[in-house]
Phi, psi and omega in degrees: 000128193282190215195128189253105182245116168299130169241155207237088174106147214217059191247182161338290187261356169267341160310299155333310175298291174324313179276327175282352199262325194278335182287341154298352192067024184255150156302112182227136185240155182222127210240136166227141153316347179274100177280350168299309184276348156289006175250326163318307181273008183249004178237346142285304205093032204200137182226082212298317178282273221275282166279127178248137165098309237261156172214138211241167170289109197333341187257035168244136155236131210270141208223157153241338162298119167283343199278323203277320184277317194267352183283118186069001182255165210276343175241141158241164179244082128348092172263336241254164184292140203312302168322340179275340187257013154301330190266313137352287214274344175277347174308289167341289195305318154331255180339332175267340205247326179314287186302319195076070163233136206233116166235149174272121168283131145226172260171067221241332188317134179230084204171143175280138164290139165301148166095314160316309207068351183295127181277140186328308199295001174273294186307307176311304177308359177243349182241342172266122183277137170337345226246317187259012193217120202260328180190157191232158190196150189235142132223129211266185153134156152308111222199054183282136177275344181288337183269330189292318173289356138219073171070358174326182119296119192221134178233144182216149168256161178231127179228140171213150214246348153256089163300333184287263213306320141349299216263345195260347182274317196309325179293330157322294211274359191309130180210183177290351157232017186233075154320126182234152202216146207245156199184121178261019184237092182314311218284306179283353185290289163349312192267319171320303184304316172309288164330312199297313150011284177297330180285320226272315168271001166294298184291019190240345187267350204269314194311306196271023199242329166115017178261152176279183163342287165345282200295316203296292178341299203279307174276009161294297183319332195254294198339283200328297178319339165283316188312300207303317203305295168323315197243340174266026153265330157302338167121359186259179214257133158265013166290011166294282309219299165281022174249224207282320184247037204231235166279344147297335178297293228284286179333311178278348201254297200280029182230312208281156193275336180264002165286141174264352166269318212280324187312310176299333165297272190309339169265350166302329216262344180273357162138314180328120114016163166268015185243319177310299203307315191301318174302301171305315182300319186066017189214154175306127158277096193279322168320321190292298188302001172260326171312312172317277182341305199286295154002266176306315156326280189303008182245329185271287202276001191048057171243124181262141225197077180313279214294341156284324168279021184265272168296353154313266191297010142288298141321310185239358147209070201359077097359093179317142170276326162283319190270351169290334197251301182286001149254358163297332175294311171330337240269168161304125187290159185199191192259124208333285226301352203264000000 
């Protein structure tokens, strides 16, 4: 029997998502805030500004009403940007308490909320009531949706503090080119994804600065090591950290031309203003506001974390980029493990 699931934004990857889940045989409707652009896909089959070239299948249909998009069905999916889903999810949460509808949460989002600091699966969990919601579960990984819609091989994790529902999401999405791998340690997957952002727009500003490989290496390999520093102060496991939504995110996020932070990294480092760059994407940066996140955090918990508090202050208080990198080479030599 097939499994009727609402994905919650209709961007890139929640499109994506949506089109790997109904060729799996789940019932699937897909809701955007946009009505322009839900009438493009129900009446093309097409979501132009985000997948270019792709024609998606007739049976997925796209809503704009959310109470219409979330009715009966047994999963909802979060796609939508981070700063959004706190607002999102009280809609839901109204509309699920109303019905007395008990759905299982998931989560493709990649980001800390501002002010909070709170990793999603915290903001849903504060805003869905238990009474309407059977598990809440994230899933990470190295994952360009421009690859997935056609078909590459992508491996992904899904963690949840509910294994039983893991392993019934892994059935959902599996396929012969899409893989999923089960994790019970929400906090580090959650914090890899987030993060991994912030390396993506250090290596797209080193790229447009005109540095090689060498550099390239070097702030994934030390990121990472701040990320881990970072998410087993919370309390996440650190082998997550080499794994999938760890140091595979990181790889795909900070080498592709189809990451919008590493894009975004790179017209800072050719010179471009943050208001220019914000402006061009015409898309959510999920790195600049995490970056903040990250920032304050690492301030709050005393973790130290050069290359994030680095693109801080480049960002947010325009920090030249060349003389922000020599001093990070400069820094007091010390030892690989601290």
């Amino acid at each position: 029997m097939s499994k009727k699931i609402a994905v919650l934004g209709a961007g890139s990857w929640g499109s994506v998502l949506a089109s790997l889940l109904d060729e799996n045989g789940s019932d699937v409707k897909l809701w955007s805030y946009n009505p322009d652009q839900v009438k493009e896909f129900n009446t093309d089959h097409t979501n132009s500004k985000y997948i270019k070239d792709f024609t998606f299948s007739d049976s997925i249909i796209a809503y704009n009403d959310l109470a219409e998009a979330i009715d009966g069905v047994d999963y909802i999916l979060f796609v939508v940007p981070t700063q959004v889903t706190r607002s999102v999810a009280k809609q839901v949460a109204k509309i699920l308490a109303d019905r007395d509808q008990h759905v299982n949460i998931i989560h493709a989002s990649k980001g800390i909320e501002e002010k909070t600091y709170l990793r999603l699966s915290q903001v849903l969990s504060q805003e869905i009531d238990p009474k309407n919601r059977k598990s809440i579960s994230v899933i990470s990984g190295p994952s360009q949706a421009e690859d997935v819609v056609r078909k590459d091989i992508t491996l992904v994790t899904v963690a949840s503090d509910d294994q039983k529902a893991a392993k019934d999401i892994q059935g959902l999405f599996m396929n012969n080119y899409f893989r999923i791998y089960t994790s019970d340690d929400v906090i580090g997957v959650e914090t890899g994804a987030a993060l991994k952002n912030i390396i993506a727009l250090g290596a797209g500003a080193l790229y447009g600065l005109g540095y090689k490989d060498n550099a390239k290496a070097a702030l994934m390999t030390r990121g990472l090591a701040e990320i881990s520093r970072l998410g087993t102060s919370f309390g996440a496991n650190p082998l997550t950290f080499i794994g999938l939504s760890g140091v595979g995110d990181i790889i795909v996020t900070a080498t592709s031309r189809n990451s919008r932070n590493w894009r975004a990294g790179n017209e800072l480092g050719q010179g471009k203003s943050l208001d220019e760059v914000v402006k061009n994407m015409g898309m959510v940066i999920e790195g600049i506001a995490t970056t903040r996140a990250a920032y304050e955090l690492s301030k709050q918990r005393g973790v130290d974390m050069p290359i994030t508090s680095a693109i801080y202050h480049v960002l947010y208080d325009g920090a030249d980029i060349k003389e922000t990198i020599n001093q990070l080479m400069t820094r007091e030599g010390r030892s690989e493990i601290e």
